[in-house]
C-alpha positions as CSV (number, residue, x, y, z in Angstrom):
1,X,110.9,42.9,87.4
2,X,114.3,41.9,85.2
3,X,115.6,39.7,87.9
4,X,111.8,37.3,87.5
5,X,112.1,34.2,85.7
6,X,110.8,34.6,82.1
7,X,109.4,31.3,82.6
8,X,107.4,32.1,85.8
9,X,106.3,35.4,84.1
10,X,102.5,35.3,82.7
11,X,100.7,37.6,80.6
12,X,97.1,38.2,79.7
13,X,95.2,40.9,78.1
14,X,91.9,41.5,76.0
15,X,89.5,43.0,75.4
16,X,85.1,43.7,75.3
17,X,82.4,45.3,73.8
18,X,79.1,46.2,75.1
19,X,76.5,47.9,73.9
20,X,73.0,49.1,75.4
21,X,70.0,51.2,74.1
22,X,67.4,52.8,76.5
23,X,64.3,54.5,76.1
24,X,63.8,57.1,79.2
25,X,60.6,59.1,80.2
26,X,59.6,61.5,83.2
27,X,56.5,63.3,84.9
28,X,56.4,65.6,87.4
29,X,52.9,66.6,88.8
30,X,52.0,68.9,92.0
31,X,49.1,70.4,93.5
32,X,48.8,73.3,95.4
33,X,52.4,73.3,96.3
34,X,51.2,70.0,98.9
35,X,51.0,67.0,96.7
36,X,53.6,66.0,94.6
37,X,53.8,63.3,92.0
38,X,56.4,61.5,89.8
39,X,56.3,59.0,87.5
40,X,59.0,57.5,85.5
41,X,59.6,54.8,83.1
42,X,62.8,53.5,81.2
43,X,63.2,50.3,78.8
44,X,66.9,49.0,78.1
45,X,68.8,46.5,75.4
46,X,71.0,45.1,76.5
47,X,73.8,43.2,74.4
48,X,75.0,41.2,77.0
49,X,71.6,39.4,77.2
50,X,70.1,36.7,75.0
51,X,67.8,38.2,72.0
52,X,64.9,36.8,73.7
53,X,65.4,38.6,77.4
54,X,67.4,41.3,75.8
55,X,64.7,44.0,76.3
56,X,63.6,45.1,80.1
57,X,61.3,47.6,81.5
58,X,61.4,49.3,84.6
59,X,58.8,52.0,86.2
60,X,59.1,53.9,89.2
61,X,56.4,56.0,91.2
62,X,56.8,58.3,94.0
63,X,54.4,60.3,95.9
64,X,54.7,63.2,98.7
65,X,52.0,65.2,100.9
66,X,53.0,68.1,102.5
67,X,50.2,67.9,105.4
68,X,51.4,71.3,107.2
69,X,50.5,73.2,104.0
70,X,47.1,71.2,103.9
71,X,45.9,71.7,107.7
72,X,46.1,75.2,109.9
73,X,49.0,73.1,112.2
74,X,50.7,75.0,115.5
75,X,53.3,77.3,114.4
76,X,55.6,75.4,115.8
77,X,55.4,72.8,113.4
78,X,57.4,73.6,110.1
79,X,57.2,70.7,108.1
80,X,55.0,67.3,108.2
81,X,55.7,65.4,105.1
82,X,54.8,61.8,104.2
83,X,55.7,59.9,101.7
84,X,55.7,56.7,99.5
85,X,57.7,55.1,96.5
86,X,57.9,52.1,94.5
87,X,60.4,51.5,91.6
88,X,61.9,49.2,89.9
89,X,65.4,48.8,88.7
90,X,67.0,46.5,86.1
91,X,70.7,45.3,85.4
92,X,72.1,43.1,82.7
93,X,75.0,40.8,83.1
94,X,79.1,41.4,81.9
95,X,79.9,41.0,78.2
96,X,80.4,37.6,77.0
97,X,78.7,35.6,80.0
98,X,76.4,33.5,77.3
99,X,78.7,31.4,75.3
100,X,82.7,30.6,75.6
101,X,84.9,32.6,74.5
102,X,88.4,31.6,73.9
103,X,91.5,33.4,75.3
104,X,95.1,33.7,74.8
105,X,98.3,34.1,77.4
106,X,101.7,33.4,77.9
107,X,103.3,30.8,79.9
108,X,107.2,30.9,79.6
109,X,107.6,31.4,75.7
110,X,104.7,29.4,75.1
111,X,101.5,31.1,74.0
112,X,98.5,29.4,75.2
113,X,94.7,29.6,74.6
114,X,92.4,28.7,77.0
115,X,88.5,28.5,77.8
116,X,86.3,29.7,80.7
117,X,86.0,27.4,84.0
118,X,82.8,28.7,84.8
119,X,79.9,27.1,82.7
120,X,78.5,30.2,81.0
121,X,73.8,30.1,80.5
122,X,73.0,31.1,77.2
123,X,69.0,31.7,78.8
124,X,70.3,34.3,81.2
125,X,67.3,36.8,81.9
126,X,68.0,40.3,83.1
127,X,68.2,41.6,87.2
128,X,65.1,42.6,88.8
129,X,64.9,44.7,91.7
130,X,61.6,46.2,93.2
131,X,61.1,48.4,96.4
132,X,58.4,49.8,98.2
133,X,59.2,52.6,101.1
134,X,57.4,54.9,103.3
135,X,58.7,57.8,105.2
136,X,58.1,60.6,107.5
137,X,59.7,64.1,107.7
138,X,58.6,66.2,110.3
139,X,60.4,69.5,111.5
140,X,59.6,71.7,114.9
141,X,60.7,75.8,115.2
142,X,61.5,76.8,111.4
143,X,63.9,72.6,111.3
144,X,66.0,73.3,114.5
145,X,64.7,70.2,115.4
146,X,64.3,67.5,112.3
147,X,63.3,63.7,112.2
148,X,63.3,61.5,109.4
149,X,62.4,58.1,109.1
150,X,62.1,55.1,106.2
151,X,60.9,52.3,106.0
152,X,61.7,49.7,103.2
153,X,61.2,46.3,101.6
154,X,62.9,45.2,98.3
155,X,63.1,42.0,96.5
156,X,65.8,41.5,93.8
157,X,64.7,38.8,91.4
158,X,66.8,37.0,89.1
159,X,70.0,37.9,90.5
160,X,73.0,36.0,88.2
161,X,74.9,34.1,90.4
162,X,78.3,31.9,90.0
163,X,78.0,28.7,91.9
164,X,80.2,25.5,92.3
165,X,80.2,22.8,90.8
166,X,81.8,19.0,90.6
167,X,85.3,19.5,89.5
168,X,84.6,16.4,87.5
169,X,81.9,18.2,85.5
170,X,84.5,20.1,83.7
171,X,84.4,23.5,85.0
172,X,84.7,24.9,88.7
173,X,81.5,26.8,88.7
174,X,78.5,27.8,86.5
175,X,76.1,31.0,85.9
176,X,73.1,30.7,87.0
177,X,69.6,33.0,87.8
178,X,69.0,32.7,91.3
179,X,65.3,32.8,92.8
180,X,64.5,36.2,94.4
181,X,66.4,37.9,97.7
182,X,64.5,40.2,100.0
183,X,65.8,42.5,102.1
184,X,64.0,44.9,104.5
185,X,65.0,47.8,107.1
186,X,64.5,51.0,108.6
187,X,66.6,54.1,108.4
188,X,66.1,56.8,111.3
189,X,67.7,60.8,111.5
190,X,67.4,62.9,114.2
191,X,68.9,66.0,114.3
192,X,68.9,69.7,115.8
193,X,70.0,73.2,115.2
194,X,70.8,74.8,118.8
195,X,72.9,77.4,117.6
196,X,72.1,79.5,114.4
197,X,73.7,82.2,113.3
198,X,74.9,83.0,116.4
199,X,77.6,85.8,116.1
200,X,78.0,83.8,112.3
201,X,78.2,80.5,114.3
202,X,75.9,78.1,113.8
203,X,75.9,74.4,115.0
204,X,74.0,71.1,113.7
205,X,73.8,67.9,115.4
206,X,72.2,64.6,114.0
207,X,71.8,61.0,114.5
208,X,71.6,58.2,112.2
209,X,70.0,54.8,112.7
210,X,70.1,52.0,110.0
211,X,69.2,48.2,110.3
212,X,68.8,45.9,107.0
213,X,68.4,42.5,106.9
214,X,68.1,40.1,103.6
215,X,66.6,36.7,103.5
216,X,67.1,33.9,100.8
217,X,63.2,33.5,99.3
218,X,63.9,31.1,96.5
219,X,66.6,29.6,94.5
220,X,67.2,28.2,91.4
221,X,65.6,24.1,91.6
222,X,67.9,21.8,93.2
223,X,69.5,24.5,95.1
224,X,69.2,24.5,98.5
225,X,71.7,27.4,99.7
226,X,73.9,29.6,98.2
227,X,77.8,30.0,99.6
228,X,79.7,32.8,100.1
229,X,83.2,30.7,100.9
230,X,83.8,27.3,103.0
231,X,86.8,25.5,104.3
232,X,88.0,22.9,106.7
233,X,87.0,25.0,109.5
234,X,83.4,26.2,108.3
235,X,82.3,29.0,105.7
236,X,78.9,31.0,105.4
237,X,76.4,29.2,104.2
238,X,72.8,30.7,103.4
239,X,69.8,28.8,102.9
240,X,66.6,29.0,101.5
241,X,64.1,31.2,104.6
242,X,67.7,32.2,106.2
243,X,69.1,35.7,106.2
244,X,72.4,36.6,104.3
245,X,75.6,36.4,106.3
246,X,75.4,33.2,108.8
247,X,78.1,31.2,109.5
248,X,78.8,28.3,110.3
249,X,81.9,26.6,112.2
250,X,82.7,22.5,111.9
251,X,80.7,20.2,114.2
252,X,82.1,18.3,116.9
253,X,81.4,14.8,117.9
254,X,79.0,14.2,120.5
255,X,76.8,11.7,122.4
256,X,74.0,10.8,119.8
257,X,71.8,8.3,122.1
258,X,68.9,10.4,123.2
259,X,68.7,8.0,126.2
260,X,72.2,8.6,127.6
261,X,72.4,11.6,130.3
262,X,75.2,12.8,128.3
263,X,73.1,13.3,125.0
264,X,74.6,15.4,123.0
265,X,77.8,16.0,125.0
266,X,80.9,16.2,123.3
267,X,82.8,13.2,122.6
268,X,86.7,13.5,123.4
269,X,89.8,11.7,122.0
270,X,92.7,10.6,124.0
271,X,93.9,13.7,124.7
272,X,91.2,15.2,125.6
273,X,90.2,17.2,122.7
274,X,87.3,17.8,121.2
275,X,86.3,15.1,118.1
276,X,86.3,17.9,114.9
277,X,83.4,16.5,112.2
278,X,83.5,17.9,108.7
279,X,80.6,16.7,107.3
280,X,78.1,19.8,106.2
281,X,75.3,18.1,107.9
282,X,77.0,18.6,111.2
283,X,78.2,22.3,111.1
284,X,76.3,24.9,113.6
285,X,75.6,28.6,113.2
286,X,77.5,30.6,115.3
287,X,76.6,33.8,114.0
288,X,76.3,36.8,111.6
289,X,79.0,38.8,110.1
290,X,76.6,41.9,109.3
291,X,76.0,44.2,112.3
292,X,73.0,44.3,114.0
293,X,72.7,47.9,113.0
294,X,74.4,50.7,112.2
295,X,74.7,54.3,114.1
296,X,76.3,57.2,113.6
């Protein structure tokens, strides 16, 4: 570190304060050891929220029937449980994301103060996310063999977002709250026991299926997309309808005449190279980075 510059060296620090009060509450309610209920409900302040939006409440409800302990089922069968839930979950924003704050650094000897590029909102609102699930839990010959299975929806409201903006504006990006995000999937486990407590051995196998997708609902008025990163080349873009996580590469020149038997061929230079266009209008999806699903 000696043998750096002291004029490329640059130093930062500060500091934050944050402060939130909640209000929690749970019940827990069964009957005859086959229907279970529970019920819960929390309110938060927040200081990192305007005074008007700084209060949130959130609920959650979740019920279970244990259906062998209702019917006379086969022996076989040690466990038929379904089940249902929907909650709610709320989330403020960092400190100081609702007015400018000034800060300090080094460059050379200099000390330097300095402002925010990203255009903090002053009318931020607080994170909303609600699910719904259902599932199944069934079991054969006391578990050794065991399924369970979800299946979920949740849509996240209000989620604060940093976008771009026009360099000219004065700042690189600003805070916004952006529409409502869905996202929906199943997760699948099968397993088995076939050896237990075999001469102290015993051996479990299971399998794990997961597939989620998330879709853009709405955004924030004169918003069309959101973007995860672009370049010269492409970036991933989602818009409004579209699932999280397409991308999309440059365009290439082509035959526009709908007429021509080469509509919509690709146009080549002198070389013999394909024509690369730029223009956002004339990118194409090639694809997804999340995985189709997910096994293990």
């Amino acid at each position: 570190i000696s043998n750096i510059p002291l004029a490329s060296l640059q130093v930062t620090n500060g500091t934050n304060k944050k402060e939130i009060y909640s209000l929690y509450g749970m019940a827990s309610m069964g009957y005859k050891n086959m229907l279970y209920l529970d019920l819960t409900a929390r309110n938060d302040w927040s200081s990192t929220l305007p005074a008007e939006n700084r209060s949130y409440f959130y609920p959650s409800a979740s019920l279970s029937w244990l259906a062998n302990y209702t019917f006379s089922l086969p022996k076989s069968i040690s466990l038929l449980k379904f089940r249902a839930g929907w909650a709610q979950v709320g989330n403020d924003a960092a400190p100081y994301q609702l007015v400018p704050t000034l800060g300090t650094g080094t460059w050379g000897s200099l000390i330097t103060t300095n402002v925010p590029g990203t255009l903090l909102n002053a009318q931020l609102k607080p994170e909303i996310a609600t699910s719904t699930e259902f599932g199944l839990d069934f079991g054969l010959f006391e578990n050794r063999i065991r399924f369970e299975g979800t299946y979920y929806y949740v849509e996240n409201k209000n989620q604060i977002l940093s976008i771009t903006t026009p360099s000219s504006s004065g700042f690189g990006s600003k805070l916004i709250n952006a529409g409502l995000l869905a996202s929906k999937g199943w997760e699948i486990n099968l397993g088995g026991s076939p050896i237990r407590d075999k001469n102290g051995w015993n051996l479990d196998v299971n399998v794990n299926f997961t597939r989620n997708r998330t879709r853009i609902k709405e955004l924030t008025e004169g918003m069309d997309f959101y973007q995860l990163w672009d370049d010269n080349n492409g970036g991933a873009f989602t818009y409004v309808g579209q699932e999280i996580g397409d991308i999309y590469s440059r365009g290439y020149a082509t035959v526009q005449d709908a007429s021509s038997p080469y509509y919509r061929w690709p146009i080549l230079d002198r070389n013999g190279s394909w024509i690369p266009v730029n223009d956002r209008n004339a990118r194409m999806k090639v694809g997804n980075f999340n995985p189709s699903f997910i096994m293990g």
